[in-house]
MDTraj code that builds the backbone (N, CA, C; nanometers):
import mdtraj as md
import numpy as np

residues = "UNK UNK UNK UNK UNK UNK UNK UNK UNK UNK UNK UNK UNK UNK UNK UNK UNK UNK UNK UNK UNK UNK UNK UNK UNK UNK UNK UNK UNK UNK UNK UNK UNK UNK UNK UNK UNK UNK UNK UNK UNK UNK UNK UNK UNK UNK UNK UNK UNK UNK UNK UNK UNK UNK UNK UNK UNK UNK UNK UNK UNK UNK UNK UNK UNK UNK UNK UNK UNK UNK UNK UNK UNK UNK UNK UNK UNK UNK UNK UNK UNK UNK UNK UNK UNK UNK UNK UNK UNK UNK UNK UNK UNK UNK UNK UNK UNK UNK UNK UNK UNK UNK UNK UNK UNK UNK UNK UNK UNK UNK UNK UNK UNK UNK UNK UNK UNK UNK UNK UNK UNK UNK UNK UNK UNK UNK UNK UNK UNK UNK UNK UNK UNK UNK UNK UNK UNK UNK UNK UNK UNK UNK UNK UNK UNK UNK UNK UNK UNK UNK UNK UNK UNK UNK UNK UNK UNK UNK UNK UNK UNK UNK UNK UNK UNK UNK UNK UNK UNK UNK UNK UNK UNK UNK UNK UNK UNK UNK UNK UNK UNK UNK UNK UNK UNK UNK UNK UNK UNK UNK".split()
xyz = np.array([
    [12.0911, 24.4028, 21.7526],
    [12.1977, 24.3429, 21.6742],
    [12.1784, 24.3831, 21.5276],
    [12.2720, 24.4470, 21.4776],
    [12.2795, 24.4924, 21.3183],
    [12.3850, 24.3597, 21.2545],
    [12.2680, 24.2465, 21.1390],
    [12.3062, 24.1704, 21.0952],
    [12.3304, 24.2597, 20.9793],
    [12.4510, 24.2144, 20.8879],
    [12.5089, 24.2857, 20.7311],
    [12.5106, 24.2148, 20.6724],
    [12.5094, 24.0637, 20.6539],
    [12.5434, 23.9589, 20.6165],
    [12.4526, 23.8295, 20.6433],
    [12.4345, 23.7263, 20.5657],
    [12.4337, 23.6021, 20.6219],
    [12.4529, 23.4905, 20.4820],
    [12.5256, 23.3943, 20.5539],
    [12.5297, 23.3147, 20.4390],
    [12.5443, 23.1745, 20.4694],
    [12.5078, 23.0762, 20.3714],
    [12.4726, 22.9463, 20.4126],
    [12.5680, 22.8978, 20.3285],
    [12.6331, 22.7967, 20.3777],
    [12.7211, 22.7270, 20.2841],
    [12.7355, 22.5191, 20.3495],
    [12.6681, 22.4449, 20.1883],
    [12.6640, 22.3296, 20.2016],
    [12.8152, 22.2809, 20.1404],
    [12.8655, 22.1504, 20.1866],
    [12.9690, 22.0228, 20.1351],
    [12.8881, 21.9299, 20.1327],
    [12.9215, 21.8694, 20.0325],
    [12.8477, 21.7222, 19.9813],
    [12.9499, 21.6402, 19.9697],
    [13.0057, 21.5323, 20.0131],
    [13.0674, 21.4572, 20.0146],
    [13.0587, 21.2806, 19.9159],
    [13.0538, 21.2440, 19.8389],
    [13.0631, 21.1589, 19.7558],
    [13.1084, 21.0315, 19.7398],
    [13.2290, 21.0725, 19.7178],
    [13.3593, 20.9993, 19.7168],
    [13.4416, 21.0239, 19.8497],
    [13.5123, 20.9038, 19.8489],
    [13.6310, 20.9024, 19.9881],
    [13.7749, 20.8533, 19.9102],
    [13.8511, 20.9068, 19.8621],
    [13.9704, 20.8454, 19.8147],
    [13.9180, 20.7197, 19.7782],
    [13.8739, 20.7451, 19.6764],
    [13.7907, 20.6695, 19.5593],
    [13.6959, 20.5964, 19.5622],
    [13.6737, 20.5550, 19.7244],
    [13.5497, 20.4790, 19.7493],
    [13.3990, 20.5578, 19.7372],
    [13.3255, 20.5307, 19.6486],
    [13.1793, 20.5718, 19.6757],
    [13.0708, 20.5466, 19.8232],
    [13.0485, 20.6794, 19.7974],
    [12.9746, 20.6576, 19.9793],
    [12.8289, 20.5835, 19.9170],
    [12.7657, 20.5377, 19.9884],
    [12.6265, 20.4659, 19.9840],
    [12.5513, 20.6107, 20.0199],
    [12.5729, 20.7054, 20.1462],
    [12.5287, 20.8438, 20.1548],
    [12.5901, 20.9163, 20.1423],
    [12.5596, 21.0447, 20.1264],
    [12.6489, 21.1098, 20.0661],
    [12.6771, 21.2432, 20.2288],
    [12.8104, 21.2408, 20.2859],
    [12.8239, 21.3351, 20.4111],
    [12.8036, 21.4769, 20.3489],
    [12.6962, 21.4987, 20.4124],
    [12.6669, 21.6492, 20.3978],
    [12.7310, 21.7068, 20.5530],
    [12.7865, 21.8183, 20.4841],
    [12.8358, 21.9866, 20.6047],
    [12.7632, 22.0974, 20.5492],
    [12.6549, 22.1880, 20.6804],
    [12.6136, 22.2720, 20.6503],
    [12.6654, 22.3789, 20.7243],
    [12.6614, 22.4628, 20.7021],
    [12.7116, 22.5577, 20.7494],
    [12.6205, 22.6909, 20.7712],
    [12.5425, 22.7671, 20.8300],
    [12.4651, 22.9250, 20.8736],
    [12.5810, 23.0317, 20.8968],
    [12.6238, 23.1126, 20.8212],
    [12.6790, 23.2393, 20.8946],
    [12.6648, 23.3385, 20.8955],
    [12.6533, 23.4315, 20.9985],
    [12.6423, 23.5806, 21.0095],
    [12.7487, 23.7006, 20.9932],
    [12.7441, 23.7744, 20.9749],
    [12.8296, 23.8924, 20.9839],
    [12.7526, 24.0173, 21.0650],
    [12.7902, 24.0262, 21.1838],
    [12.7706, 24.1113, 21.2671],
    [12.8382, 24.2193, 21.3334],
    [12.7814, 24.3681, 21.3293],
    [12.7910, 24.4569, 21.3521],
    [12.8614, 24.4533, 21.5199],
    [12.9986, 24.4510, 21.5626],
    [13.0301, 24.5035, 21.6748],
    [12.9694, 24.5706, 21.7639],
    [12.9166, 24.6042, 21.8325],
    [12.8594, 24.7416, 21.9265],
    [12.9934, 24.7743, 21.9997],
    [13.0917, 24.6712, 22.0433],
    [13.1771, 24.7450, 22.1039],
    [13.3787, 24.7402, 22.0731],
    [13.3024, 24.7603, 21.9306],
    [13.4489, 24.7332, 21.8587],
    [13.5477, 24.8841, 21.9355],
    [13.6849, 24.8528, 21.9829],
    [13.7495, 25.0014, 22.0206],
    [13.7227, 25.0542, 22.1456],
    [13.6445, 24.9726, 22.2010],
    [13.6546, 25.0026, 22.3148],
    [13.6323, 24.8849, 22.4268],
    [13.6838, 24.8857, 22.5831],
    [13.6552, 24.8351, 22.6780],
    [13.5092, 24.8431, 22.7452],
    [13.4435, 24.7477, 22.7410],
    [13.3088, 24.8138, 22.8357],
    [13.2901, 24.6462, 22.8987],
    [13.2624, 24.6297, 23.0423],
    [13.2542, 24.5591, 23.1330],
    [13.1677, 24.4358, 23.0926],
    [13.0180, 24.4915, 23.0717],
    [12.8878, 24.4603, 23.0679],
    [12.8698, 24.3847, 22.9091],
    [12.8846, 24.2803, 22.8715],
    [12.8825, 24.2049, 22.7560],
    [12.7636, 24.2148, 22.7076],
    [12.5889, 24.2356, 22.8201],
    [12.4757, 24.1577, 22.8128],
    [12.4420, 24.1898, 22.6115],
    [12.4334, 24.2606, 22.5932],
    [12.4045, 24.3082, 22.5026],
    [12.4657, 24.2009, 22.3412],
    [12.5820, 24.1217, 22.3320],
    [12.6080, 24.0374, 22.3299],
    [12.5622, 23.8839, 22.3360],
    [12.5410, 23.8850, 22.4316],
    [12.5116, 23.7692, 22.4912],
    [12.3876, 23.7295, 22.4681],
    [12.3068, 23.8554, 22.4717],
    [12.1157, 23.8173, 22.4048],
    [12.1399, 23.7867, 22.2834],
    [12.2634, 23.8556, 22.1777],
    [12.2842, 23.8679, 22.0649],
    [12.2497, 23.7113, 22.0071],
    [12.3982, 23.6192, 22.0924],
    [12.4265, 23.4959, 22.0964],
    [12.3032, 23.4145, 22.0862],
    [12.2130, 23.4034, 22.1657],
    [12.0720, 23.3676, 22.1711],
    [11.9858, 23.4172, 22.0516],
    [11.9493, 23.4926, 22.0026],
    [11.9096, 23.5278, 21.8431],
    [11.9685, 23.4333, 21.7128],
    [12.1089, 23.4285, 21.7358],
    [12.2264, 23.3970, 21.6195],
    [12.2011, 23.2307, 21.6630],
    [12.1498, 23.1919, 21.7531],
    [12.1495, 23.0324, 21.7792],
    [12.0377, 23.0246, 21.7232],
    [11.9418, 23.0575, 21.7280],
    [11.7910, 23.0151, 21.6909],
    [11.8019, 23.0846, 21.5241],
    [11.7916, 23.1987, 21.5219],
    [11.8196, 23.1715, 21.3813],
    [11.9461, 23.1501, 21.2072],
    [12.0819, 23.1343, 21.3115],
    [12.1727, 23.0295, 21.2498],
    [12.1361, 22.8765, 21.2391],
    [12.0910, 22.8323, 21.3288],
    [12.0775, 22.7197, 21.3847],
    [11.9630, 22.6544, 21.2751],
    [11.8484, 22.7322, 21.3014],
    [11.7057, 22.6919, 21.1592],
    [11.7610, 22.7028, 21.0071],
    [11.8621, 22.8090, 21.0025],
    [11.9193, 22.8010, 20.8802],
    [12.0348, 22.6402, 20.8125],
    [12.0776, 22.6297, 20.9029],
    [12.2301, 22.5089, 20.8848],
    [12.1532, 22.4177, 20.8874],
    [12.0575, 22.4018, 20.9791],
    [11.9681, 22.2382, 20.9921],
    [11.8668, 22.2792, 20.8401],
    [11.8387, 22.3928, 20.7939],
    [11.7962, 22.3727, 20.6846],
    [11.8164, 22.3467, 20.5119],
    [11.9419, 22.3861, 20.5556],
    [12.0425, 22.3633, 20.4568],
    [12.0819, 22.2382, 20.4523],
    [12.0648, 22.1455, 20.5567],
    [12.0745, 22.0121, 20.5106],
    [11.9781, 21.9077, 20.4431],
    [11.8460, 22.0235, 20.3898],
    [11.7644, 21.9192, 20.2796],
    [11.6850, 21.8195, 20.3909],
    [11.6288, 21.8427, 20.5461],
    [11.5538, 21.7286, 20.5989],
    [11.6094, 21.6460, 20.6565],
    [11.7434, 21.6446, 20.6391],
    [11.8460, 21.4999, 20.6759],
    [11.8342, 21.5478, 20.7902],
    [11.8335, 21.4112, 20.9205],
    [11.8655, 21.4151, 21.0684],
    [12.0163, 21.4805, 21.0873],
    [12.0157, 21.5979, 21.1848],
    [12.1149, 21.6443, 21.2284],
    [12.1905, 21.5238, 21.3511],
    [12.3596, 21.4752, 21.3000],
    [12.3925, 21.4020, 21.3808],
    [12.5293, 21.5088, 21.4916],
    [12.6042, 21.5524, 21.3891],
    [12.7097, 21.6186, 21.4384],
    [12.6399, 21.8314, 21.4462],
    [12.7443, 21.8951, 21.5155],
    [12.7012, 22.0036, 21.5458],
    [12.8611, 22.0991, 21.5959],
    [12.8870, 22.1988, 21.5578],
    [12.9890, 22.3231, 21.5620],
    [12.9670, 22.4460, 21.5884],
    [13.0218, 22.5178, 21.6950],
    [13.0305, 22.6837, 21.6694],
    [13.1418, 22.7259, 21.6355],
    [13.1583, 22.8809, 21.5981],
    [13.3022, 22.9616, 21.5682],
    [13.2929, 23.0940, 21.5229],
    [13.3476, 23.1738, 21.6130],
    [13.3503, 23.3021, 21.5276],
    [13.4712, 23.3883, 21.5537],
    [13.4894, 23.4974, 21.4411],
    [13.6050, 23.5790, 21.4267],
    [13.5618, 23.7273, 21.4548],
    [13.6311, 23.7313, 21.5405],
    [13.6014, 23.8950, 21.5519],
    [13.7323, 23.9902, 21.5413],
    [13.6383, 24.0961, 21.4558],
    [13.7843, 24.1859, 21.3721],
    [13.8894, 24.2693, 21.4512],
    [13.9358, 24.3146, 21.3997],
    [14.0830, 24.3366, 21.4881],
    [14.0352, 24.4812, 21.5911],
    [13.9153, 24.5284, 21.5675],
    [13.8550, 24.6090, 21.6942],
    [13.7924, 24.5538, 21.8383],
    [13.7677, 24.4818, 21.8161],
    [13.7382, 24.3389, 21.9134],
    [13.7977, 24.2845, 22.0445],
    [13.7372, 24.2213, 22.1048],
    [13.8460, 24.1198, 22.1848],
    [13.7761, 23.9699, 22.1728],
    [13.8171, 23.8266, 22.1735],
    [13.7923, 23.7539, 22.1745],
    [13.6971, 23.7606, 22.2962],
    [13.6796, 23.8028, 22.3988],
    [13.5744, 23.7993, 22.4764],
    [13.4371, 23.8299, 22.4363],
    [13.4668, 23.8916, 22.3158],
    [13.2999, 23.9884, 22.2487],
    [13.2438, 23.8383, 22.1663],
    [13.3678, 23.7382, 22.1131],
    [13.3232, 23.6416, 22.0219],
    [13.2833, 23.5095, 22.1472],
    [13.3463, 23.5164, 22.2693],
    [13.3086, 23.4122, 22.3580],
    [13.2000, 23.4128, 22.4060],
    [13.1472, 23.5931, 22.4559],
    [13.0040, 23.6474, 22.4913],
    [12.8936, 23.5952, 22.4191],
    [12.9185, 23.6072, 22.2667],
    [12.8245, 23.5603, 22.1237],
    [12.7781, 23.3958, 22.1225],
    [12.9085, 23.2919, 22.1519],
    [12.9312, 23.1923, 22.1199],
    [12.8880, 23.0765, 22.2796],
    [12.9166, 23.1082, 22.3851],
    [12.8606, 23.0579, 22.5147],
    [12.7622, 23.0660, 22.6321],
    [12.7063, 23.1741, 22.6676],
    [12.6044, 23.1933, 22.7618],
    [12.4447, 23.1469, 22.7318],
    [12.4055, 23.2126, 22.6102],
    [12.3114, 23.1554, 22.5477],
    [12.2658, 23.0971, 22.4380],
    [12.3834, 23.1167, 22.3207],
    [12.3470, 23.0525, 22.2250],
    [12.3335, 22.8796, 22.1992],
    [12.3782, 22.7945, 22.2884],
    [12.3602, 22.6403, 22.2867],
    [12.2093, 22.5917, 22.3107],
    [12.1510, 22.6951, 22.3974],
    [11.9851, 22.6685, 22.4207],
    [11.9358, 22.6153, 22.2747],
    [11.9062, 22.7480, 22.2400],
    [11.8015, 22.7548, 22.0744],
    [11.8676, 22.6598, 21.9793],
    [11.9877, 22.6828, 21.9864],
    [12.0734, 22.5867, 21.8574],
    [11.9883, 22.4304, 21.8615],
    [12.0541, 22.4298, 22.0132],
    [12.0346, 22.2101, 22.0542],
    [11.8638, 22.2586, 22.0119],
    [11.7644, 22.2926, 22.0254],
    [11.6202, 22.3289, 22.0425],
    [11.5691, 22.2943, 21.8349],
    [11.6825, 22.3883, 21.7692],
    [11.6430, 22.3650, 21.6076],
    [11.6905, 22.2785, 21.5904],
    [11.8083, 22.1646, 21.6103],
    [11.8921, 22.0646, 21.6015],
    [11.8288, 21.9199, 21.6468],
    [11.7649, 21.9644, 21.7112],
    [11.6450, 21.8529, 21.7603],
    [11.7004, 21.8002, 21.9159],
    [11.7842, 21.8324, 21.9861],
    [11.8306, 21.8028, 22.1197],
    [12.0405, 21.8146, 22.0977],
    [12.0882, 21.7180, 22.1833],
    [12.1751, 21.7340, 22.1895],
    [12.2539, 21.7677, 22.2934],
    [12.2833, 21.6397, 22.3859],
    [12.3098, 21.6373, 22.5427],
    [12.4906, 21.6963, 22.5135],
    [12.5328, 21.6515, 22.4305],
    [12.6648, 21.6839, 22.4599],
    [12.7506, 21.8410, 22.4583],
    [12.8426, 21.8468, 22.4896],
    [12.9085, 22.0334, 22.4692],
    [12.9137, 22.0595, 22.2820],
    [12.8648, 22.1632, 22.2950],
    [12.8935, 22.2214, 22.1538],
    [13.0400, 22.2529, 22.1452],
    [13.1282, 22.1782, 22.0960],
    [13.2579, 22.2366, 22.0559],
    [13.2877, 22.3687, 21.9918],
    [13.3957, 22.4458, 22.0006],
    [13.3688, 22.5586, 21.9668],
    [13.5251, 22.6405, 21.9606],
    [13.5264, 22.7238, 21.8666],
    [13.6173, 22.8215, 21.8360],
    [13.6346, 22.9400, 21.8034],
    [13.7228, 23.0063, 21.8287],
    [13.7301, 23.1268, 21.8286],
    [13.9060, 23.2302, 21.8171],
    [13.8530, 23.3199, 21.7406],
    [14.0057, 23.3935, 21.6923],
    [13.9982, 23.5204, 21.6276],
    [14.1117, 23.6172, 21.6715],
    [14.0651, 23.7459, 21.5895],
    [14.1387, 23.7454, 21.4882],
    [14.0727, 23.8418, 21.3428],
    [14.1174, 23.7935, 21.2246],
    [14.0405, 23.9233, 21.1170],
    [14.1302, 23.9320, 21.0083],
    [14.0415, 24.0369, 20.8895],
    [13.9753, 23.9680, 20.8327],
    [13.9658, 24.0609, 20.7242],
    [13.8197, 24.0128, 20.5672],
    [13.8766, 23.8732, 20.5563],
    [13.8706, 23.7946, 20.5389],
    [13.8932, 23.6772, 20.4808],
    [13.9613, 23.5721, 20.5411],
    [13.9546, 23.6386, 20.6898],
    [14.0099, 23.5102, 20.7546],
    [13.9449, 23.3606, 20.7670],
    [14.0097, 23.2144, 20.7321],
    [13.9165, 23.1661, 20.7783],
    [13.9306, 23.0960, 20.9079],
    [13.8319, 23.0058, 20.9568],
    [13.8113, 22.9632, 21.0573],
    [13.6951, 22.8247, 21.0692],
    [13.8156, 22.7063, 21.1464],
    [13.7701, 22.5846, 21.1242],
    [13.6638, 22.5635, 21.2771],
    [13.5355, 22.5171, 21.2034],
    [13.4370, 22.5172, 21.3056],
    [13.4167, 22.3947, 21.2932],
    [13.4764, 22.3444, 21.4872],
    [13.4677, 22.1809, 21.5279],
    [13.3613, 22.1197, 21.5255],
    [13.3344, 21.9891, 21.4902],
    [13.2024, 21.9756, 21.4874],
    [13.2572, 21.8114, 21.5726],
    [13.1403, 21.7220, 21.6837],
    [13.1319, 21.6590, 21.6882],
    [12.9819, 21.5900, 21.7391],
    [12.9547, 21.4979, 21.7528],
    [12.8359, 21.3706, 21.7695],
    [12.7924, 21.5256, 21.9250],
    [12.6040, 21.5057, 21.8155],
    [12.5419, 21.6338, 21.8941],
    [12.5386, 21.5137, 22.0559],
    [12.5320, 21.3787, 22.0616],
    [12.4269, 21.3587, 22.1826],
    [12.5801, 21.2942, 22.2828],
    [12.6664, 21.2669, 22.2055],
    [12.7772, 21.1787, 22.2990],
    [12.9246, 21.2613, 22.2546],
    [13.0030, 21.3520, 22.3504],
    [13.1119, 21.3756, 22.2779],
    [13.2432, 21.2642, 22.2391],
    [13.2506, 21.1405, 22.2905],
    [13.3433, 21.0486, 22.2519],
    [13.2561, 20.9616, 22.1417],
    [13.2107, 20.9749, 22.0655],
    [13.1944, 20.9056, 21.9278],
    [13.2783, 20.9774, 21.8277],
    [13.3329, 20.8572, 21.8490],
    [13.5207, 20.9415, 21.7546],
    [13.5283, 20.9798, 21.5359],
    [13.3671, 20.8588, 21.5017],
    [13.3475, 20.8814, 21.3613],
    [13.3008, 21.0035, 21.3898],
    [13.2426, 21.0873, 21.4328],
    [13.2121, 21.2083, 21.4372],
    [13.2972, 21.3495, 21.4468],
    [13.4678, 21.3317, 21.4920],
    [13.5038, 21.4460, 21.5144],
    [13.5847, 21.4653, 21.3671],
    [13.4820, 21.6079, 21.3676],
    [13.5787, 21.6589, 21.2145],
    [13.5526, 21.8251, 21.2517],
    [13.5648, 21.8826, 21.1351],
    [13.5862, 21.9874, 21.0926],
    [13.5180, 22.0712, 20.9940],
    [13.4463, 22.1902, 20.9656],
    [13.4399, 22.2700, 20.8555],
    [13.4986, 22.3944, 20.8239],
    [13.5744, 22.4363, 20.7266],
    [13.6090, 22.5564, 20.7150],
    [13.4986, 22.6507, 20.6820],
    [13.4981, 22.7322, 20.7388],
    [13.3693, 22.8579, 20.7181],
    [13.5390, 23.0142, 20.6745],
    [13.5051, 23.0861, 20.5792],
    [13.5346, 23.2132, 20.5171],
    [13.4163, 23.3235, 20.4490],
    [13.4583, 23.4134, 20.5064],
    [13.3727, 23.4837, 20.4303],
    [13.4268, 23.6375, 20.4046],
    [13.4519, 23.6314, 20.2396],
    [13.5929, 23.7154, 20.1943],
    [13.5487, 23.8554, 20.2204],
    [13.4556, 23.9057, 20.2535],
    [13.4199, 24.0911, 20.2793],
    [13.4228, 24.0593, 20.4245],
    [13.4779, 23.9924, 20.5594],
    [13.4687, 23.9683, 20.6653],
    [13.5413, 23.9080, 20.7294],
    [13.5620, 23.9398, 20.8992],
    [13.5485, 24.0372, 20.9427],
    [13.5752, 24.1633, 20.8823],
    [13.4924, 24.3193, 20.8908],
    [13.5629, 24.3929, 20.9092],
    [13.6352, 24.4326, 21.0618],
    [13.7128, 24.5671, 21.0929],
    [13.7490, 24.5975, 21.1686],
    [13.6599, 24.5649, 21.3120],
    [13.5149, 24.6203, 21.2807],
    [13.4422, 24.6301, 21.3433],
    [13.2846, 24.5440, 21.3708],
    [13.3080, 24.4139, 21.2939],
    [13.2437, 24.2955, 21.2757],
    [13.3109, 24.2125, 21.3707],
    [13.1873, 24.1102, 21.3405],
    [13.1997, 23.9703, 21.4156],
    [13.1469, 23.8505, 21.2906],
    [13.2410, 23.7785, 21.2658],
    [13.1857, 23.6528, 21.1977],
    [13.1278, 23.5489, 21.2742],
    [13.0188, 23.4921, 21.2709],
    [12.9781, 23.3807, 21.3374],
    [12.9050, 23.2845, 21.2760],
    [12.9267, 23.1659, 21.3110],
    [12.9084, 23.0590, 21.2294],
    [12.8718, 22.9274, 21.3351],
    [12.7832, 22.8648, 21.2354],
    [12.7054, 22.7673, 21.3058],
    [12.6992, 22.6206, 21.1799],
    [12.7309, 22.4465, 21.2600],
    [12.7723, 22.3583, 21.1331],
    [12.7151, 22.2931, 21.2210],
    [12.6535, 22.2136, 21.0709],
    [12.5996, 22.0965, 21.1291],
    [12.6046, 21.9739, 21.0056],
    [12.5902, 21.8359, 21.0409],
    [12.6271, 21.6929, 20.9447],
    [12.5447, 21.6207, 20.9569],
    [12.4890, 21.5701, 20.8308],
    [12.4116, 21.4393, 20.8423],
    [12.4519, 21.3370, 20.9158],
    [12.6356, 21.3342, 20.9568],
    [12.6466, 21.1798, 20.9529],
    [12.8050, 21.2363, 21.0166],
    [12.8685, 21.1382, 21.0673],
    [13.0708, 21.1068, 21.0688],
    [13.1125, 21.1426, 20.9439],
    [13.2170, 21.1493, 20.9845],
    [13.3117, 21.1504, 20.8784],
    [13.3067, 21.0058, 20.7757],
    [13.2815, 21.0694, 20.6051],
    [13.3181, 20.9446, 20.5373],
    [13.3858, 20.8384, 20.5605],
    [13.3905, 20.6935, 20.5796],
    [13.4906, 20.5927, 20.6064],
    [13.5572, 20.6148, 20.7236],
    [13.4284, 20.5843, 20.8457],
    [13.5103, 20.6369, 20.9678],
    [13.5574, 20.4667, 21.0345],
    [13.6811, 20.4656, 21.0603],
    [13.7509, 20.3123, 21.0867],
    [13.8783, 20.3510, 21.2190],
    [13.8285, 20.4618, 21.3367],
    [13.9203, 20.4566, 21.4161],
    [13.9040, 20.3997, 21.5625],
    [13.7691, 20.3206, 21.5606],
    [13.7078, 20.2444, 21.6631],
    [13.6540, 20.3263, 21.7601],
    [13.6632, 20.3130, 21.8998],
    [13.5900, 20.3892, 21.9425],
    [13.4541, 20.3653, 22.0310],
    [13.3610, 20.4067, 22.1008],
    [13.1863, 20.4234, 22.0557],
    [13.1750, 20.4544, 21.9553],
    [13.0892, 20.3789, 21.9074],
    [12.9809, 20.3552, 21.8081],
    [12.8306, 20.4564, 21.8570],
    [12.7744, 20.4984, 21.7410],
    [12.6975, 20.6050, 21.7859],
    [12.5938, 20.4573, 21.8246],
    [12.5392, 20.3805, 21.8009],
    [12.4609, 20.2591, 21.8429],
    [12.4753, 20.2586, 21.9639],
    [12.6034, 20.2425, 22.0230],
    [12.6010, 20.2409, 22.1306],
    [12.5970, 20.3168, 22.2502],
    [12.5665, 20.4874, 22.1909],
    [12.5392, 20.5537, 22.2980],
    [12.4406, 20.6021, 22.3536],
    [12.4905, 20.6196, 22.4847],
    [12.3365, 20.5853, 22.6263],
    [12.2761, 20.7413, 22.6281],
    [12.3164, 20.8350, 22.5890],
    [12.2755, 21.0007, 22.5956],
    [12.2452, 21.0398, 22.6787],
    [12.3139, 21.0004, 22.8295],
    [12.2562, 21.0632, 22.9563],
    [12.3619, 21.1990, 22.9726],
    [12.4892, 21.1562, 23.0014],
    [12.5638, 21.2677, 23.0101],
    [12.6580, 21.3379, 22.9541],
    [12.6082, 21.3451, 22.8230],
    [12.6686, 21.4054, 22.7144],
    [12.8153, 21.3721, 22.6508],
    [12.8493, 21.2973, 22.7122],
    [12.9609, 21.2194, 22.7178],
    [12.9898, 21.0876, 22.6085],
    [12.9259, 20.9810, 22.6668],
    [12.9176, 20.8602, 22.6445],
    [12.7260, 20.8413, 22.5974],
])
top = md.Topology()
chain = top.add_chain()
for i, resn in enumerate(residues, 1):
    res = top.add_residue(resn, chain, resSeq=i)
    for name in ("N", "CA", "C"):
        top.add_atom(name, md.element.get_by_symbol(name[0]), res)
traj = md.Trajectory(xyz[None], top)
């Protein structure tokens, strides 16, 4: 895998429509810019890919959880763009077979599905990487969003990929729900 790129990008959150947080919601963000191998053409056999995916989890993954300064990782996101030589299959190859291992592994566990996205796109496309509650996916203060861009990327023949992670829910989360207190973490679910 020929990495060209990588970049880390934190949100600090503060304020909520004027209310002061007691903590402050941090979004971290790890991203790569990666070299295609099979930009332009059809080829069957993804594997090559797919080990990729497994690399980009373990070390996206140490990066975003490190970018959050120590704070317990609660929420967790994938997403990537691959350039208009591409097929979204090259970014699904990257993003599902193996990269959830290593990620949940630097993240500290994490029974539930890694939410995840994907889209083809030029230099500067961006792309909102879902994030929700790493151990229960229905803890509803948890489902949000980060925008990840990165303006020299995709090229033609790149892959953007990106990895998010949160101290915490969303600021002033009041839409009921489970409560992360209350979840049992058996089946990633509930």
């Amino acid at each position: 895998m020929l990495i060209r790129k990588i970049m880390t990008v934190v949100e600090e959150t503060r304020i909520e429509n004027g209310v002061g947080l007691a903590t402050p919601v941090k979004k971290a963000a790890a991203v790569a810019v990666i070299k295609n191998p099979f930009a332009g053409r059809y080829v069957e056999d993804l594997t090559e890919l797919i080990d990729a995916g497994e690399e980009l989890g373990r070390l996206l993954g140490k990066k975003a959880v490190a970018a959050l300064g120590g704070e317990q990782v609660e929420s967790y996101g994938k997403a990537a763009i691959v350039g208009e030589l591409g097929e979204l299959e090259h970014a699904a190859a990257l993003l599902h077979p193996k990269l959830g291992k290593p990620f949940r592994e630097e993240v500290g566990g994490g029974k539930a599905i890694i939410p995840s996205a994907k889209k083809r796109g030029g230099m500067g496309t961006p792309i909102d990487v879902p994030l929700h509650y790493k151990d229960a996916a229905f803890v509803r203060s948890h489902y949000d969003a980060v925008e990840v861009r990165v303006a020299d990327a995709p090229a033609a023949d790149e892959i953007v990929v990106a990895l998010a992670v949160t101290n915490s829910g969303r600021p002033l989360p009041r839409i009921g729900g489970l409560q992360k207190s209350e979840v049992k973490g058996e089946d990633g679910l509930r």
